[in-house]
C-alpha positions in Angstrom: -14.6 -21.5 -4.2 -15.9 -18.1 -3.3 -19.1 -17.4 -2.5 -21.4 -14.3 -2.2 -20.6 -14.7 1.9 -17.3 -14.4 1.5 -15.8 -10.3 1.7 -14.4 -8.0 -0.6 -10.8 -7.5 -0.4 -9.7 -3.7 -0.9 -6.0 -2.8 -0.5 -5.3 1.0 -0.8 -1.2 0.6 -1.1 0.9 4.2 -1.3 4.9 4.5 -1.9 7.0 6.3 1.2 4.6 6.8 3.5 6.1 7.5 7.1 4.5 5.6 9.9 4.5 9.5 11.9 2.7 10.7 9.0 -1.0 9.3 11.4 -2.7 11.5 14.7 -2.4 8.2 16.5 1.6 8.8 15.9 1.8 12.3 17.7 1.5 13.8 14.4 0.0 17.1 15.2 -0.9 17.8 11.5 -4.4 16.0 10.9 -3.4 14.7 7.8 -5.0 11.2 8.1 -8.6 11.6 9.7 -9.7 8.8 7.2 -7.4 6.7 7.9 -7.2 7.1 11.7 -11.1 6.3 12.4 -10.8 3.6 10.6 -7.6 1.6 12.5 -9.6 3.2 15.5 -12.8 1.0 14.5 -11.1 -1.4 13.1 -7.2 -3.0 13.8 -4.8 -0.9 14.0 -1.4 -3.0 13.7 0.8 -0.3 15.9 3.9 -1.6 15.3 4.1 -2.6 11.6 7.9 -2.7 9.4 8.3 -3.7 6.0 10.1 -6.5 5.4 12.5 -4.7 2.9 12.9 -0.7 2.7 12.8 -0.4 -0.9 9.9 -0.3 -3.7 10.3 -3.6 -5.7 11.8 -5.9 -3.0 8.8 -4.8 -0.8 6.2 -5.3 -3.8 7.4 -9.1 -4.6 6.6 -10.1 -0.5 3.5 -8.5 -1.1 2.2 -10.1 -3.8 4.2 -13.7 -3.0 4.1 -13.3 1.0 8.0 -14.5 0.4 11.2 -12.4 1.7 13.0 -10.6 -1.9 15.8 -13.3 -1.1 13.1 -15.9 -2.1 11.5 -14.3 -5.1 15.2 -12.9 -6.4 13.8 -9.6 -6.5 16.0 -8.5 -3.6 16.8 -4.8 -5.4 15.2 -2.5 -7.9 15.3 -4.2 -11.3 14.2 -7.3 -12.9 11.2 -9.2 -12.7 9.1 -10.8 -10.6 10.0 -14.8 -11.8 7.3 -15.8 -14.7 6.5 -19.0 -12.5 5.7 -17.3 -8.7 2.1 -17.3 -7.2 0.9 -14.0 -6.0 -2.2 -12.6 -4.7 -3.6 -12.2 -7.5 -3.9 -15.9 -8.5 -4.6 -16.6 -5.0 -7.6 -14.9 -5.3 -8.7 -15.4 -8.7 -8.5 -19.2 -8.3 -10.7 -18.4 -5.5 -13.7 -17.3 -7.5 -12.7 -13.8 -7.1 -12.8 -10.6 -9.9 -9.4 -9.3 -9.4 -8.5 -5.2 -10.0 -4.8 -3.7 -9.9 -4.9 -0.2 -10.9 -1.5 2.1 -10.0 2.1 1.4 -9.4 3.1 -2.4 -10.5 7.4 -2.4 -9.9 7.9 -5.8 -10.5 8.6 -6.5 -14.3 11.2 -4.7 -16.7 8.9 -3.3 -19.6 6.5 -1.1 -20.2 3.5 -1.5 -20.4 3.8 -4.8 -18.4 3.2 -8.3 -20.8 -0.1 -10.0 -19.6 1.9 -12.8 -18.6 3.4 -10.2 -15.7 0.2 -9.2 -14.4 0.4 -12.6 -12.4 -3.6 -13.4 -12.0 -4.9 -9.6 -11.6 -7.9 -9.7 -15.0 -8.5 -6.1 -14.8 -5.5 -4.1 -15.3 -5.1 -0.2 -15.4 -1.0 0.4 -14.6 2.5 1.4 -15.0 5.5 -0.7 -14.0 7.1 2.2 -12.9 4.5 5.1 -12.6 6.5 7.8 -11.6 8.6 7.9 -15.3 5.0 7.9 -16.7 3.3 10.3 -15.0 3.7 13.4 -13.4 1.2 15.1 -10.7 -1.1 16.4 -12.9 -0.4 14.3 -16.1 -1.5 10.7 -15.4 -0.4 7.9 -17.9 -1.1 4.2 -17.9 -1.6 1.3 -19.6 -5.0 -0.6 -19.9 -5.4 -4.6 -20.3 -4.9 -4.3 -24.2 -1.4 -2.5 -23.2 -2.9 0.9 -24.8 -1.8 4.3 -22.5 -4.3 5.9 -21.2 -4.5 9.6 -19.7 -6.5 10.0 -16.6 -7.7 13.2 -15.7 -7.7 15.0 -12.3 -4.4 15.1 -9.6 -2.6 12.1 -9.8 -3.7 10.4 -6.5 -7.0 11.1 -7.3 -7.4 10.2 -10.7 -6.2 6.2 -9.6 -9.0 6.4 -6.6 -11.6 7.6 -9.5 -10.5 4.3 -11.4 -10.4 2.0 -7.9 -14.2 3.1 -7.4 -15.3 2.5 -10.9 -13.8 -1.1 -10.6 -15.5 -1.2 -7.5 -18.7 0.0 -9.0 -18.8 -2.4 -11.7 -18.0 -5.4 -10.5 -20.2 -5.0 -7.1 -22.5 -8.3 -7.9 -19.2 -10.2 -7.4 -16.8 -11.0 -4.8 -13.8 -9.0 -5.8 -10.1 -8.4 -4.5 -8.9 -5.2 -5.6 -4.9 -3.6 -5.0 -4.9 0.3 -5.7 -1.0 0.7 -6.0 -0.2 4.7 -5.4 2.9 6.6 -6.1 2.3 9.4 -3.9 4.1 10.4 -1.2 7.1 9.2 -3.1 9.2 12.0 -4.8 8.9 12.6 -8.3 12.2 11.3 -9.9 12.7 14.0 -12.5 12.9 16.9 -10.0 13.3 15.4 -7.3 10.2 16.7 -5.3 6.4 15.9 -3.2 4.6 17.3 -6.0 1.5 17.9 -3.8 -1.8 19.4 -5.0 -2.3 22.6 -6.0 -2.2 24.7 -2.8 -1.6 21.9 -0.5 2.5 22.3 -0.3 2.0 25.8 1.6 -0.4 24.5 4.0 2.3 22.1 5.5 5.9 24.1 4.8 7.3 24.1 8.0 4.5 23.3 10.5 6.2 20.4 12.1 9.3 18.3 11.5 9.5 14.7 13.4 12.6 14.7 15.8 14.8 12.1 13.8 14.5 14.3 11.0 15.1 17.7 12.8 18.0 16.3 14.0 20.2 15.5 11.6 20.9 16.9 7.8 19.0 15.9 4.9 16.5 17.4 3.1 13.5 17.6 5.3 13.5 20.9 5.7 12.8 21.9 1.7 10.7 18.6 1.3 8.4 18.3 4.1 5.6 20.1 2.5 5.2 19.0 -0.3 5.3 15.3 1.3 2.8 16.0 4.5 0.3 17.7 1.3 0.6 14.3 -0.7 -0.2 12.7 2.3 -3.1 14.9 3.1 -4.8 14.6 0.0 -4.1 10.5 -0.3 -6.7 10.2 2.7 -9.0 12.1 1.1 -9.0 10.0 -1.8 -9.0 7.3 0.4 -11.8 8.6 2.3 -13.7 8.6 -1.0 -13.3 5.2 -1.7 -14.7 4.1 1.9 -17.6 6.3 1.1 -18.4 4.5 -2.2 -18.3 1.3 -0.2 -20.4 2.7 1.9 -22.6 4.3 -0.5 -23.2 0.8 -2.3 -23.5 -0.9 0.7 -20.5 -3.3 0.6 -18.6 -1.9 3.7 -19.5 -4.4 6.2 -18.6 -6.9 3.7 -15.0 -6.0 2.5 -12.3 -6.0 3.9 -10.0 -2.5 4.0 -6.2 -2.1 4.6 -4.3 0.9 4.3 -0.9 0.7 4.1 2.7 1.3 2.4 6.0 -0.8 1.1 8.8 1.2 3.2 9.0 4.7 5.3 11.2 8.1 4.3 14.2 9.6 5.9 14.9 11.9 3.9 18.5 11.5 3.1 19.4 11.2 6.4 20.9 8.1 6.5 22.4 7.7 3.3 22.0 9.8 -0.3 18.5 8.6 -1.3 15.5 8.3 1.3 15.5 4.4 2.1 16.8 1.5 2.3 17.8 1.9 5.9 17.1 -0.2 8.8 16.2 2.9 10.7 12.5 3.5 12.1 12.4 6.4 9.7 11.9 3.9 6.6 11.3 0.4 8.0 8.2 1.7 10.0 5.1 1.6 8.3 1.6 2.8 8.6 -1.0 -0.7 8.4 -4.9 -0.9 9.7 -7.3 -3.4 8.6 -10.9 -3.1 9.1 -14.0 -5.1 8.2 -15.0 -9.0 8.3 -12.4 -10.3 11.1 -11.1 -6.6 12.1 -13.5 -4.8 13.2 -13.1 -3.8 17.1 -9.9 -5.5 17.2 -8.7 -2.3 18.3 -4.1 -1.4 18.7 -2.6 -4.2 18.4 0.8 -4.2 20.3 2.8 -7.0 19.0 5.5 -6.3 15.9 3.9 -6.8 12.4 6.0 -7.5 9.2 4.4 -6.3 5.6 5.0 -10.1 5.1 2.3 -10.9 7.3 -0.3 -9.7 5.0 -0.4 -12.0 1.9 -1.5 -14.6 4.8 -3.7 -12.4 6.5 -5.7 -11.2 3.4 -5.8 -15.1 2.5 -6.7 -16.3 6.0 -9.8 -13.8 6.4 -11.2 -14.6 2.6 -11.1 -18.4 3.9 -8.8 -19.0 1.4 -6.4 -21.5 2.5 -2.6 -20.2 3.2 0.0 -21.3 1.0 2.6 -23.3 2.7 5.5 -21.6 0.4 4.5 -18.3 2.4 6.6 -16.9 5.0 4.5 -14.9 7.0 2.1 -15.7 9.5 -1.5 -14.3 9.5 -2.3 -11.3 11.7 -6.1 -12.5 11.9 -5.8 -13.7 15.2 -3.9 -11.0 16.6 -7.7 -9.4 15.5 -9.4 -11.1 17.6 -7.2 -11.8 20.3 -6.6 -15.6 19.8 -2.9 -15.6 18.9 -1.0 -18.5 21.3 2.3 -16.9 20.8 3.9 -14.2 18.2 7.4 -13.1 17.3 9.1 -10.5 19.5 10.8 -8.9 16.4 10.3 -8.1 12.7 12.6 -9.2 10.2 13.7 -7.0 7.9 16.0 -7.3 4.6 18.4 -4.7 3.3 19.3 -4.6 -0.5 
């Protein structure tokens, strides 16, 4: 059972983020000084791929640590089956207060059932945010399935939420997934609806080379994404500093990171599900209890690897059904062998 030794667990999860989008990519931008200094403090997994370049495949390995040909959830559509462990019962069974607040992708209705939420008790989502919410008009649905509007940009408005959960259940050893939609387009008009201001900062500045060269539709998007990015690191920023602030940092651990990359309709009509770098190279750091100092790690991650890792660090033991392996010892430098590849899966 969990005690009050064991660490927080804080997961700030976004939608399409591009592994480039980070200084320590060559990313001359500085859109991620949050996010940098903390995989330079703590580990920064260098080469990290999902294990499938779309939302809901990606989403079922992370909350099952399974591949989307195990869970059935191997495109966009369905549910997650009714009878599948995820984190969240890991981690409630644990002794753990468990928080999901944002983008959920894994059921068929809306608001999602209780009996979807699969071991998460406080609940603040949308199954698929992006159809109920717009930048600057933030819908979801509460635990008693009523919609609520948040105020504030989009991004922001879910960090405000992810601190209060934080905030209130401080006494308590809690496990805690913010789900983002940003830097994902917005469906409806197809655009990076970034904050006010933040789209002209970034128009044309810089376009990574697999991108410049070859059509798609970098060219009129890129601003708009690189200003979503921008202002996701400052929201997460704000949530390290109410960790901070309450003094829980040294005691939870943090991960940034994302289900699938963007190309930008480069390689097909849409901007994933590719085997490309473009959208099978993520963005993943992990710092706190276990992480801290374990500096860039070399060795090819899979998003799979984290259900174990996030289990393995909590001292929780690692379900055998998993199918990744635990990254902690590639922390601290005790890993006897590791894969030369990352598997991914293509729906």
């Amino acid at each position: 059972m969990a005690g009050s030794s064991q660490p927080n667990v804080v997961v700030f999860f976004t939608d399409q983020q591009r592994w480039d989008s980070s200084s320590l990519y060559g990313n001359p931008l500085n859109l991620t000084p949050n996010y940098d200094r903390m995989a330079q403090e703590g580990t920064h997994l260098y080469r990290a791929y999902t294990c499938q370049p779309v939302c809901m495949p990606a989403r079922s390995s992370l909350q099952t640590g399974k591949y989307a040909s195990e869970t059935g959830c191997h495109t966009n559509g369905g549910c997650l089956p009714a009878d599948e462990m995820t984190l969240g019962h890991w981690f409630r069974d644990a002794g753990y207060r468990t928080g999901y607040v944002g983008k959920w992708h894994l059921c068929k209705e809306e608001p999602v059932p209780p009996a979807y939420r699969f071991g998460y008790d406080h609940w603040l989502g949308s199954n698929i945010l992006e159809f109920t919410s717009d930048a600057y008009r933030t819908y979801m649905y509460d635990n008693d399935g009523n919609k609520v509007r948040l105020p504030g940009y989009r991004a922001d408005a879910l960090a405000d939420e992810g601190i209060r959960f934080i905030n209130q259940n401080q006494d308590q050893p809690f496990f805690l997934m913010m789900s983002f939609i940003e830097p994902h387009h917005q469906n409806h008009r197809d655009d990076y609806p970034a904050p006010e201001g933040y789209r002209e900062q970034y128009q044309g500045r810089w376009t990574p080379p697999d991108l410049g060269a070859m059509e798609g539709s970098a060219a009129y998007h890129l601003g708009g994404y690189w200003g979503c990015i921008k202002r996701l690191d400052e929201a997460f920023g704000r949530v390290v500093d109410a960790l901070r602030s309450l003094s829980l940092l040294e005691n939870t651990i943090v991960v940034y990171t994302t289900d699938h990359g963007n190309h930008f309709k480069t390689r097909n009509r849409e901007y994933k599900r590719a085997c490309h770098e473009s959208c099978s190279r993520i963005p993943l750091a992990i710092s706190g209890p276990g992480f801290n100092g374990g500096g860039r790690v070399q060795e090819p991650v899979s998003l799979i690897d984290l259900p174990p890792t996030l289990l393995d660090a909590a001292g929780i033991d690692v379900p055998e059904t998993m199918q990744g392996r635990s990254m902690l010892p590639l922390a601290n430098r005790q890993a006897q062998s590791w894969p030369e590849e990352a598997f991914i899966q293509i729906s």
